[in-house]
BALOBA-1460 file (C-alpha; in Angstrom, 3 decimals):
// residues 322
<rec num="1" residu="x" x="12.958" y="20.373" z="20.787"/>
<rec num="2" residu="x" x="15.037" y="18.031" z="23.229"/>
<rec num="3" residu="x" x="16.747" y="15.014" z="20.943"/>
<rec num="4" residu="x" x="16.245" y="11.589" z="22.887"/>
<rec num="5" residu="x" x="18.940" y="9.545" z="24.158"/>
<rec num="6" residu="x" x="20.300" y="6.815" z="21.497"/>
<rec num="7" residu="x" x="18.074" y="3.838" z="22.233"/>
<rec num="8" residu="x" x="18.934" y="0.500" z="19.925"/>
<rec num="9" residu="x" x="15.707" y="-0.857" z="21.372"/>
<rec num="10" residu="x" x="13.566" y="1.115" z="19.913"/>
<rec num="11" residu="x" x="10.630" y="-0.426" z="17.301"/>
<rec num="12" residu="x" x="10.920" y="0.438" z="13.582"/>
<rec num="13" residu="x" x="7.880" y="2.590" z="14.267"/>
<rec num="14" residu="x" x="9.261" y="4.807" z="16.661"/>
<rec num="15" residu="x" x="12.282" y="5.292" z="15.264"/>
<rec num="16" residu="x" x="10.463" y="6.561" z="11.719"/>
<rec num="17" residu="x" x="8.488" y="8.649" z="13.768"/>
<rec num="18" residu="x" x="11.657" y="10.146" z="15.647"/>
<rec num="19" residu="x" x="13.199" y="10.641" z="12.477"/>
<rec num="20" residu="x" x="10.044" y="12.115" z="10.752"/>
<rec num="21" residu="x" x="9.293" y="14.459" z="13.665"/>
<rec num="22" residu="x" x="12.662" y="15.799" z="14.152"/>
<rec num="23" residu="x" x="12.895" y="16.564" z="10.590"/>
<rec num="24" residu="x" x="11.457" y="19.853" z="8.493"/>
<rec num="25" residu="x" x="9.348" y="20.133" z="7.099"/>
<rec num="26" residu="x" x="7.975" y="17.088" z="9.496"/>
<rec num="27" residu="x" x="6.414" y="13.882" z="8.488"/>
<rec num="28" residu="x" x="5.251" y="10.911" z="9.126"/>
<rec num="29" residu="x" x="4.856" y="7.543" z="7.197"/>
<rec num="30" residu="x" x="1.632" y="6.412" z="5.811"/>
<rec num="31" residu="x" x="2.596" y="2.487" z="6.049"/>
<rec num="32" residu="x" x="2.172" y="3.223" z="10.024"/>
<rec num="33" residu="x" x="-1.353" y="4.216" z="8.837"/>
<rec num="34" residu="x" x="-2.418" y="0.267" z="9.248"/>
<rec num="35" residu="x" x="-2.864" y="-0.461" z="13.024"/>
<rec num="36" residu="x" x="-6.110" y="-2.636" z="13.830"/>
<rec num="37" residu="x" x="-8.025" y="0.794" z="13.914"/>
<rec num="38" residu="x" x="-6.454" y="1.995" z="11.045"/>
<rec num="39" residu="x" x="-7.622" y="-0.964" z="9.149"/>
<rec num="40" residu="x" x="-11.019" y="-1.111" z="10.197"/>
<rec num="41" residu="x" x="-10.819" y="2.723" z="8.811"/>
<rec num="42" residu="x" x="-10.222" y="1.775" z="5.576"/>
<rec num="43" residu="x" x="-12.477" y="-1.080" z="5.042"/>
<rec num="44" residu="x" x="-14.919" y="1.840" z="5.585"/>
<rec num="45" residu="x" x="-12.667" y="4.224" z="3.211"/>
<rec num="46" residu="x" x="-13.187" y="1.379" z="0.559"/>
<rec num="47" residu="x" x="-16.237" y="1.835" z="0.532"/>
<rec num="48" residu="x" x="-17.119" y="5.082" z="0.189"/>
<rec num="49" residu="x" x="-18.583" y="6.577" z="-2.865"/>
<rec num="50" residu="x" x="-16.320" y="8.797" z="-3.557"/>
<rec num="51" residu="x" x="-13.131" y="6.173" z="-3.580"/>
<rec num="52" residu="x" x="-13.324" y="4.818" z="-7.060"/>
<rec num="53" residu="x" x="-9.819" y="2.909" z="-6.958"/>
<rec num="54" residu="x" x="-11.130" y="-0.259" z="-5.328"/>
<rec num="55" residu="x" x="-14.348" y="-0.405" z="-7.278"/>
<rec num="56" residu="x" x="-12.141" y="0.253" z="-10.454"/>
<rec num="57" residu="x" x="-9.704" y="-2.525" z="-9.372"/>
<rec num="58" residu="x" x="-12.355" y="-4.986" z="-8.798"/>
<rec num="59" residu="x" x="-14.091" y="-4.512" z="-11.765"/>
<rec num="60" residu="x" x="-10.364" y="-4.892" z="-13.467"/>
<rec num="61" residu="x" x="-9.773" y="-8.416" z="-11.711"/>
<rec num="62" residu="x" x="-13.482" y="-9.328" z="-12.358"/>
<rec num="63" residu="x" x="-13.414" y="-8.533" z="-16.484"/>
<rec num="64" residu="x" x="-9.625" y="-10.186" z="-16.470"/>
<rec num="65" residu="x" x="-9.475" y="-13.206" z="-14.114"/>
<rec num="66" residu="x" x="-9.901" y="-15.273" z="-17.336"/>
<rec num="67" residu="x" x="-7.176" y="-13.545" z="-19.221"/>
<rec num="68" residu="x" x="-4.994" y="-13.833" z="-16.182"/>
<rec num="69" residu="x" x="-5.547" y="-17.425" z="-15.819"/>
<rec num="70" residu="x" x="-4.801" y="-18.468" z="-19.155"/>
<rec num="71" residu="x" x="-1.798" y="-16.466" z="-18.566"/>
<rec num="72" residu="x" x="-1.043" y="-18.868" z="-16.019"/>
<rec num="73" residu="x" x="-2.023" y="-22.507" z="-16.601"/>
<rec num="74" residu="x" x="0.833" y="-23.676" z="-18.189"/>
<rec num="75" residu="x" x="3.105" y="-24.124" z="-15.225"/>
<rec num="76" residu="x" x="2.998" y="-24.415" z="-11.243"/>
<rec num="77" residu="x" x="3.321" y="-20.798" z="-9.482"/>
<rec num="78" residu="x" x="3.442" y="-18.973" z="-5.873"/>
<rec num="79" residu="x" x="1.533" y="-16.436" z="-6.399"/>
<rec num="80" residu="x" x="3.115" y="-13.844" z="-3.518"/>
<rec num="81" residu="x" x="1.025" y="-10.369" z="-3.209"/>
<rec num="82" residu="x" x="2.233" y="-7.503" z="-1.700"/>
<rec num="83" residu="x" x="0.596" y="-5.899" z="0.669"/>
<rec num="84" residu="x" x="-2.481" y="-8.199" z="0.542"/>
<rec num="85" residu="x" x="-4.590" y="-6.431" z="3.612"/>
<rec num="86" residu="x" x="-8.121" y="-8.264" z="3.742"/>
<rec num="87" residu="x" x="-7.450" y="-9.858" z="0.244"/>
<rec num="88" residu="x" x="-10.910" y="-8.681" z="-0.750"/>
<rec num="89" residu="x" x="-9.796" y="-7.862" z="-4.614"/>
<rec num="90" residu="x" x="-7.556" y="-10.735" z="-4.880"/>
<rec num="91" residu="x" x="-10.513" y="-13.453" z="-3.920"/>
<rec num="92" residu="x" x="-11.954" y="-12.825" z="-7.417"/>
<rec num="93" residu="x" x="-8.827" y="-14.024" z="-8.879"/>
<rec num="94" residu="x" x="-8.237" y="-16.871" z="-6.401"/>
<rec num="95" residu="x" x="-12.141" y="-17.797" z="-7.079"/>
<rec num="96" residu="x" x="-11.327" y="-18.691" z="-10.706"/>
<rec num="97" residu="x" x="-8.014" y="-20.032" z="-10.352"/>
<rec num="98" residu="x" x="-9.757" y="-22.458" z="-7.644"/>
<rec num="99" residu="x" x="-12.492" y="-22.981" z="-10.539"/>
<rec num="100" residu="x" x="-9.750" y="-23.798" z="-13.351"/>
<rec num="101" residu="x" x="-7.800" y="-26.268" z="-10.765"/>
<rec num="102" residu="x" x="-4.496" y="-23.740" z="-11.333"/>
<rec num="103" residu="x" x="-1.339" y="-25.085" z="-9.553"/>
<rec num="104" residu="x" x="-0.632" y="-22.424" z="-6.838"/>
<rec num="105" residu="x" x="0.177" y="-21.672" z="-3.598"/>
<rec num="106" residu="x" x="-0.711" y="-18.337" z="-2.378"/>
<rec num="107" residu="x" x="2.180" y="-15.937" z="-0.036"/>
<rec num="108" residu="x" x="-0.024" y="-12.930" z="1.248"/>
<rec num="109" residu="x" x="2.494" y="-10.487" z="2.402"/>
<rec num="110" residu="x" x="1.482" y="-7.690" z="5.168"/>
<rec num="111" residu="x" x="2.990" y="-5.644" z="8.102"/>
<rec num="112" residu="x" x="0.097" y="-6.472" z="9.840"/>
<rec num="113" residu="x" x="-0.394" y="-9.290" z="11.561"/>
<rec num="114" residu="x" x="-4.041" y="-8.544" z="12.306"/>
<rec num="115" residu="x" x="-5.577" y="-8.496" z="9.036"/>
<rec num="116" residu="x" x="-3.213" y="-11.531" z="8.030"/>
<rec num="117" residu="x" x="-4.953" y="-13.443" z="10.960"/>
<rec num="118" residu="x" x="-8.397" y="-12.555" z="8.970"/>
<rec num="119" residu="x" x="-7.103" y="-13.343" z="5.813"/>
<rec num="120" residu="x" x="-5.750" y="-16.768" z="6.442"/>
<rec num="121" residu="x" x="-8.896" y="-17.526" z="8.935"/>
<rec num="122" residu="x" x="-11.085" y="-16.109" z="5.647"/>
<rec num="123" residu="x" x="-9.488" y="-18.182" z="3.123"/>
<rec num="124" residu="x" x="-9.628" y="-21.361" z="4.796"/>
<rec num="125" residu="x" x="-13.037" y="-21.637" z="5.493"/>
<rec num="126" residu="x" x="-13.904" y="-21.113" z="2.095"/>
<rec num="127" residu="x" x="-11.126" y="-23.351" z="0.463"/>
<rec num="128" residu="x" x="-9.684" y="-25.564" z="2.582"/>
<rec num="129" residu="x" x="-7.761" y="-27.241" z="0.034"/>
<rec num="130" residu="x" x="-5.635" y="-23.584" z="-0.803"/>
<rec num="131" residu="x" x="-1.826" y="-23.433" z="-0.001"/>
<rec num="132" residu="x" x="-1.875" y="-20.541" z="2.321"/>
<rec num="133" residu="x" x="1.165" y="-18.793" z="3.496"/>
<rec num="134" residu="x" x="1.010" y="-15.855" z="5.285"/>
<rec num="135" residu="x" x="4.185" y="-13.833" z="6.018"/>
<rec num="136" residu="x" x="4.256" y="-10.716" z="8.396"/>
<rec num="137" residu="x" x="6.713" y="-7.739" z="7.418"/>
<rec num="138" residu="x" x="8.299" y="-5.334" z="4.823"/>
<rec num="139" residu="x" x="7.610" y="-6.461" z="1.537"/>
<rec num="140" residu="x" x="11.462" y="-7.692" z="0.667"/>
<rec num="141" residu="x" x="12.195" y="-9.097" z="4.181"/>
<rec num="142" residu="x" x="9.085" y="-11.119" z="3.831"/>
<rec num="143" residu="x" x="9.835" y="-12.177" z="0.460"/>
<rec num="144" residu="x" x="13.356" y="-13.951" z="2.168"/>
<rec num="145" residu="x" x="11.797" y="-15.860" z="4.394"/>
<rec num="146" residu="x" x="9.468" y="-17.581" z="1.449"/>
<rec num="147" residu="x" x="10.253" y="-21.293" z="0.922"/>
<rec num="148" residu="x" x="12.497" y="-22.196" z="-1.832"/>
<rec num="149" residu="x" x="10.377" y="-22.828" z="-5.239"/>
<rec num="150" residu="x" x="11.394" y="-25.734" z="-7.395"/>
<rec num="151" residu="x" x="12.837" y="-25.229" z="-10.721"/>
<rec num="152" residu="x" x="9.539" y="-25.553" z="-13.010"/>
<rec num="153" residu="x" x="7.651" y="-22.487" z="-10.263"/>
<rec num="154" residu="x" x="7.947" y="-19.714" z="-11.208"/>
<rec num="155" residu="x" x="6.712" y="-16.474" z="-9.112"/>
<rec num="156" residu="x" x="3.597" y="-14.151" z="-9.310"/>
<rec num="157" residu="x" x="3.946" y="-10.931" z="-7.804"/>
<rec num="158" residu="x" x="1.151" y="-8.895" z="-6.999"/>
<rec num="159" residu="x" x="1.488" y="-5.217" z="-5.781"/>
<rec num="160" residu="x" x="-2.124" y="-3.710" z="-6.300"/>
<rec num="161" residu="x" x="-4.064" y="-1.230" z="-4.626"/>
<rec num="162" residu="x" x="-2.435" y="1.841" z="-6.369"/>
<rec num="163" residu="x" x="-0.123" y="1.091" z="-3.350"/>
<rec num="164" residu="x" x="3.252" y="2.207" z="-5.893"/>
<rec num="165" residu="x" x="1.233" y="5.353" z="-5.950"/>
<rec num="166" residu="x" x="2.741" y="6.289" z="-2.345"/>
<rec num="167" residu="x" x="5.853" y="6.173" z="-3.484"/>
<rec num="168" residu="x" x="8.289" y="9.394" z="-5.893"/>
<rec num="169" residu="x" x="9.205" y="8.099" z="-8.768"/>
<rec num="170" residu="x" x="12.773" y="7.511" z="-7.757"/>
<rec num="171" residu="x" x="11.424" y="5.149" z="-5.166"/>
<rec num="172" residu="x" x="8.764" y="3.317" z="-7.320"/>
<rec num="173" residu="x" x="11.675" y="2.659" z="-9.720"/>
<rec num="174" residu="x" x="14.085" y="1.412" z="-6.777"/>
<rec num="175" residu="x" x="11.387" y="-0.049" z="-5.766"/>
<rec num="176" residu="x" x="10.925" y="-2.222" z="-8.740"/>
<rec num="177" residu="x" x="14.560" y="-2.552" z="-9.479"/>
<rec num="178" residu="x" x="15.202" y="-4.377" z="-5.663"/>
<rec num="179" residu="x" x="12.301" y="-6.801" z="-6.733"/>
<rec num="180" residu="x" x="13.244" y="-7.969" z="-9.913"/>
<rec num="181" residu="x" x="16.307" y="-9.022" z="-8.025"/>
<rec num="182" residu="x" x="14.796" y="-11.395" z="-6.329"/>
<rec num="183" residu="x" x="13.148" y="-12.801" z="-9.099"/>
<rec num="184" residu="x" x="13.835" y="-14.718" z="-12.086"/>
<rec num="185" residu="x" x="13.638" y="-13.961" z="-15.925"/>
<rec num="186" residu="x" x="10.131" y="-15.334" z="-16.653"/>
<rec num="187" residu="x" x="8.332" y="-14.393" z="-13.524"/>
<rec num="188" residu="x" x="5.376" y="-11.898" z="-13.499"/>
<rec num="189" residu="x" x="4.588" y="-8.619" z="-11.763"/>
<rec num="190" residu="x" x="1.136" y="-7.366" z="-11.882"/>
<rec num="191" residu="x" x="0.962" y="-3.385" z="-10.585"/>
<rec num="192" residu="x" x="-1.786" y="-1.607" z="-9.989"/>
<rec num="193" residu="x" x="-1.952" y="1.951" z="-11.031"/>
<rec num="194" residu="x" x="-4.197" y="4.747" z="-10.231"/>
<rec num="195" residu="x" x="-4.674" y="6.770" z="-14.115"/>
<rec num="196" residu="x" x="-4.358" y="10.945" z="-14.218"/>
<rec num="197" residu="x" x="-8.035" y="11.675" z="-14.506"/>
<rec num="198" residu="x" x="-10.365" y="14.696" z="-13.796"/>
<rec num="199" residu="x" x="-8.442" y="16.625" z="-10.874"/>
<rec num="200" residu="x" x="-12.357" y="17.195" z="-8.733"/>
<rec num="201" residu="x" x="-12.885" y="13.081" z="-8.760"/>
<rec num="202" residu="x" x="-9.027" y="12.228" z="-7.566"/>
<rec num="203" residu="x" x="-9.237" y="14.584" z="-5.045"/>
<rec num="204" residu="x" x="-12.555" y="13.836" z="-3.662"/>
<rec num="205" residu="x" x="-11.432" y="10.130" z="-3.347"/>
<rec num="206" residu="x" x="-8.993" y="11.731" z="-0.283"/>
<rec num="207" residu="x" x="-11.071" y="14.125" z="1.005"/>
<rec num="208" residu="x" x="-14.647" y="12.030" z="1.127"/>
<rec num="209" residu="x" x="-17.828" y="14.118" z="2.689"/>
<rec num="210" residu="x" x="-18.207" y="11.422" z="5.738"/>
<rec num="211" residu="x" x="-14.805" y="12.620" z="7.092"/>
<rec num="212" residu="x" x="-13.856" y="9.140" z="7.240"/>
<rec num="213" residu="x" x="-10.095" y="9.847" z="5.192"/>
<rec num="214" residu="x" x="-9.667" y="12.714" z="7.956"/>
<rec num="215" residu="x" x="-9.988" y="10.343" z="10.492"/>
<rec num="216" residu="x" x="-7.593" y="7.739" z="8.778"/>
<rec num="217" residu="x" x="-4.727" y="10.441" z="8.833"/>
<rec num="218" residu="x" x="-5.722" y="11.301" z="12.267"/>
<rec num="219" residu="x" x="-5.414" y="7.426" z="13.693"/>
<rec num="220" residu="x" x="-2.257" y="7.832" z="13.544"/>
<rec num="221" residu="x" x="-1.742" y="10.142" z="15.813"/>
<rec num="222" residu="x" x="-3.623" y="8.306" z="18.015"/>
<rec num="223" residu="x" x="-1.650" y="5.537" z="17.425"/>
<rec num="224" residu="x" x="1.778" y="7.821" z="18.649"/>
<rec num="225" residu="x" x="-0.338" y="8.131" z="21.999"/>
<rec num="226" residu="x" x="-1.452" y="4.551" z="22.249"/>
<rec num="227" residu="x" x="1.867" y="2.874" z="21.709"/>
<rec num="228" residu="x" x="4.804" y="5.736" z="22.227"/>
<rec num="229" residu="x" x="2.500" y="7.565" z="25.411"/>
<rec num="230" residu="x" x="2.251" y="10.585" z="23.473"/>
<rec num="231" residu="x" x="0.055" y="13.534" z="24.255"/>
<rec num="232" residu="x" x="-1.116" y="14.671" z="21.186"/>
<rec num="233" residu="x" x="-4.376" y="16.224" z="20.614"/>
<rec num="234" residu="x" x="-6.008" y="15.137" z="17.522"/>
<rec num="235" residu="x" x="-8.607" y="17.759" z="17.550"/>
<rec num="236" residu="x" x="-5.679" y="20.503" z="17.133"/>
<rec num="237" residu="x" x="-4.920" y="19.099" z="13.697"/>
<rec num="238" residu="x" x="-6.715" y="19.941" z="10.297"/>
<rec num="239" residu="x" x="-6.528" y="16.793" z="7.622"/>
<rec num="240" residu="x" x="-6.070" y="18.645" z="4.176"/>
<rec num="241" residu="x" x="-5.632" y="17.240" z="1.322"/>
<rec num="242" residu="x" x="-4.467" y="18.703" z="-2.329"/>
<rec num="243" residu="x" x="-3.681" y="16.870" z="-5.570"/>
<rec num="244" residu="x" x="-1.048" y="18.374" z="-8.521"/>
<rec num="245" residu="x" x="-2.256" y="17.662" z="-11.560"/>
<rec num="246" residu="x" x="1.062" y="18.304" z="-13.654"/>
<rec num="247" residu="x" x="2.890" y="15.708" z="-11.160"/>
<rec num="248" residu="x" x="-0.122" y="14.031" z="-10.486"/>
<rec num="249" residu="x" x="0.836" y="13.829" z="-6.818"/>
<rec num="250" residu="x" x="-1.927" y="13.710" z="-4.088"/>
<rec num="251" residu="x" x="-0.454" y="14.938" z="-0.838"/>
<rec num="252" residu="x" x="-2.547" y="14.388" z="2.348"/>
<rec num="253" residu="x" x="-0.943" y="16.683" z="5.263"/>
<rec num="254" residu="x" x="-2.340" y="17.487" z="8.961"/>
<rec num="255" residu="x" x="-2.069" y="21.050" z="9.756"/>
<rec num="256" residu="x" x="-1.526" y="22.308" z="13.410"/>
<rec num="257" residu="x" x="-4.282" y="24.964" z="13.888"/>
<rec num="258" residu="x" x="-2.428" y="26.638" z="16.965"/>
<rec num="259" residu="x" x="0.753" y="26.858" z="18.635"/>
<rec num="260" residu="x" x="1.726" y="23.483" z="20.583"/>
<rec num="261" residu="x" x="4.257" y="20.981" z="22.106"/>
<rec num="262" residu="x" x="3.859" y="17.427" z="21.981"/>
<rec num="263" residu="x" x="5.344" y="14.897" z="24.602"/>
<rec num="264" residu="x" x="6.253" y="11.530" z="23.502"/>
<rec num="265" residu="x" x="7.144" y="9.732" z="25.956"/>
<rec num="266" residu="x" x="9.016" y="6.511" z="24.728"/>
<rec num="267" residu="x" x="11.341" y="8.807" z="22.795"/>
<rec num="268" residu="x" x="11.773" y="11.280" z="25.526"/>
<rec num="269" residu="x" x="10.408" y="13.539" z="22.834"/>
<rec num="270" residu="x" x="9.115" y="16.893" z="23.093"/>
<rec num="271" residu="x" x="7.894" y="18.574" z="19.299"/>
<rec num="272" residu="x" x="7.237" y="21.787" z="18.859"/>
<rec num="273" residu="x" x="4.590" y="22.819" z="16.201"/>
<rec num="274" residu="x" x="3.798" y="26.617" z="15.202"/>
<rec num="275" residu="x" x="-0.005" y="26.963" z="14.641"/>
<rec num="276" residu="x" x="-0.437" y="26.163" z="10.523"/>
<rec num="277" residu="x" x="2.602" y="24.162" z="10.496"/>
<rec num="278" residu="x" x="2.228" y="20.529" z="8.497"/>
<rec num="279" residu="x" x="2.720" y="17.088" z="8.485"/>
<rec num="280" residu="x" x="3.780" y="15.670" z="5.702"/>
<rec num="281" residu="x" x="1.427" y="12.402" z="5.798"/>
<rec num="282" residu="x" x="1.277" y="10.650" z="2.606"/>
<rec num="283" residu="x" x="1.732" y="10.662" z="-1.413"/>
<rec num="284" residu="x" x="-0.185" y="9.326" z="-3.823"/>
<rec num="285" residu="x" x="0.926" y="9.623" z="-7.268"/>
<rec num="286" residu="x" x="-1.250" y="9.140" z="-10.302"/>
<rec num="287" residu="x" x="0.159" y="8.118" z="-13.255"/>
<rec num="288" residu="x" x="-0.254" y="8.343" z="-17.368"/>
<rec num="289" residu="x" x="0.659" y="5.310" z="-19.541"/>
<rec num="290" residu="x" x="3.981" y="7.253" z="-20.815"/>
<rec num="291" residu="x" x="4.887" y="6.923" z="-17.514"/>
<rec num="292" residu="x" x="4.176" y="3.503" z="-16.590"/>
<rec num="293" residu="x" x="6.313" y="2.521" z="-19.772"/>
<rec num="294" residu="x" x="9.072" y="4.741" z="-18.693"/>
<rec num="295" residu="x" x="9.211" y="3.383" z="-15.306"/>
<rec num="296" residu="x" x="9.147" y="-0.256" z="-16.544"/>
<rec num="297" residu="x" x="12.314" y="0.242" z="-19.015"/>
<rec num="298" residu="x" x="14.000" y="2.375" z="-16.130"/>
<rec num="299" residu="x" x="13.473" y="-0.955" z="-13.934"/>
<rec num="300" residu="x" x="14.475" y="-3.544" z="-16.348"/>
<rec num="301" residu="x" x="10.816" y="-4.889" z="-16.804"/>
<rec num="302" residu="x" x="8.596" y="-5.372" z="-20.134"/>
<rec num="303" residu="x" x="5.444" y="-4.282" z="-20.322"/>
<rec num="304" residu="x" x="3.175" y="-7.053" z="-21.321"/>
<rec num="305" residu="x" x="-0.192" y="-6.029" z="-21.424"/>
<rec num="306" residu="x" x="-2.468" y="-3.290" z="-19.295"/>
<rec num="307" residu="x" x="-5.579" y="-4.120" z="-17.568"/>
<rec num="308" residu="x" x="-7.785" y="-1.931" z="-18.100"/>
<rec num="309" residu="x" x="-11.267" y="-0.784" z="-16.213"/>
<rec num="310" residu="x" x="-13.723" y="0.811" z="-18.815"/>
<rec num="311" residu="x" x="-13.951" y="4.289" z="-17.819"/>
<rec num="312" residu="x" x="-10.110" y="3.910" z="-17.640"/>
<rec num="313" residu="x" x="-9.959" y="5.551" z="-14.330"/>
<rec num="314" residu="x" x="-7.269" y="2.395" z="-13.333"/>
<rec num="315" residu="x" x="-5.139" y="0.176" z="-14.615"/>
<rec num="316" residu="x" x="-2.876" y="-3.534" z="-13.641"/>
<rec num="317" residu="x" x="-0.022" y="-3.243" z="-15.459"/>
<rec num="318" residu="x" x="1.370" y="-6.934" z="-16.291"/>
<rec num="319" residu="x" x="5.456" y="-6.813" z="-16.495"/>
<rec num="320" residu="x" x="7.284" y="-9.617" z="-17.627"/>
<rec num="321" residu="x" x="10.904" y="-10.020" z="-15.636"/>
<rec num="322" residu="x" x="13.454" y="-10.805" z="-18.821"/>
């Protein structure tokens, strides 16, 4: 492997994928996953059969939007979600805060600018009268660059999507920690977790019959090519996905079939992979409600109240920040 020459100028994606291809065992971010292909992708992973978590969600935000409004109503809030993609779920709850007049203006946070474009463009056609702010980035540089609240507002944080699921522990609860730091005793965090559950229906959700979650994984490796000029050949690569039921970690690698370099060209890259040698491509933990609690007290949070779908296959986790 030849190690590039230092380069300051080089994007936040291709220095993670430097970094993640020059390590071992190698890997590769799944936030980088969400390129305007990659997010067309998973509008179609959403809805696939086999991926329960959004249906579950929905259904959550659906059965709840009343409970979560009178949760509300007392005071003025910004409500500032995570990580908002096409803001599909979160339209349920905007559609009944809109119907019960709630004071709020809405921060959807994402890294991409595409589907922030759609959401804003969505949003305004159907109220025109919503406060919407869209901010492009990482979740906590975003978050600085919101306008500064007055005293009686108090912030709504929404992190759904199982999206704390592709993080270890350890990072879920720095995670957590960093963001009640930039909040204040009283505000709200509402986190969406994906519930241990028969192992066959968690794993199918990642490895769906249509190939469609192969081909997710595999984007971004096209992605490498389209913006770094790399030469990698997606067809090489086997998507394989396996879940741990003890950890309740779902780990979604690509697996070299054969022996091969790979140029990339921006980094002055070339990576060697033996054939059945992996990528490490993405987590996604499932959690119990022992562990939810733990996390919470480990971040300095109170657990107010779960969310709950009726199969309990998911649930929103409401923390209070003390």
């Amino acid at each position: 492997m030849i190690a590039p020459e230092t380069n300051t100028k080089l994007s936040a994606f291709a220095q993670d994928v430097q970094t993640g291809l020059r390590s071992q065992p190698k890997s590769l971010q799944s936030k980088y996953f969400y390129d305007a292909e990659g997010d067309r992708l998973f509008q179609k992973i959403m809805d696939l059969p086999e991926y329960y978590l959004t249906r579950c969600e929905a259904e959550i935000l659906q059965t709840h939007a009343v409970d979560m409004a009178v949760l509300l109503k007392n005071q003025p809030f910004d409500l500032v979600e995570l990580g908002a993609g096409d803001g599909l779920k979160t339209r349920v709850l905007l559609s009944h805060f809109q119907e019960e007049q709630l004071q709020y203006r809405y921060f959807p946070v994402d890294i991409s600018r595409n589907i922030l474009d759609h959401l804003e463009e969505t949003l305004q056609q159907r109220w025109p009268d919503l406060s919407v702010f869209p901010l492009e980035g990482e979740y906590f540089s975003a978050l600085k660059k919101m306008p500064t609240s007055e005293a009686n507002v108090r912030k709504v944080v929404l992190f759904l999507g199982s999206t704390i699921g592709n993080m270890t522990l350890a990072d879920a609860e720095s995670f957590l920690q960093q963001l009640r730091t930039q909040l204040a005793p009283g505000d709200l965090i509402l986190v969406g977790f994906d519930l241990k559950k028969n192992p066959e229906l968690i794993l199918a959700a990642y490895n769906d019959s249509a190939k469609v979650t192969r081909d997710f994984n595999l984007n971004l490796l096209h992605r490498i090519n389209r913006e770094l000029g790399g030469n990698f050949q997606p067809e090489n690569f086997q998507h394989w996905p396996l879940y741990q039921p003890i950890t309740g970690h779902t780990k979604s690698y690509l697996i070299s079939k054969i022996d091969q370099e790979v140029y990339i060209e921006a980094l002055n890259l070339t990576v060697k992979f033996a054939a059945w040698e992996a990528i490490d491509m993405e987590l996604s933990k499932k959690y119990d409600f022992a562990e939810i609690e733990h996390l919470a007290t480990l971040a300095g949070l109170k657990v107010l109240t779960y969310f709950k779908d009726r199969k309990e296959y998911f649930t929103d986790a409401l923390f209070l920040v003390e």
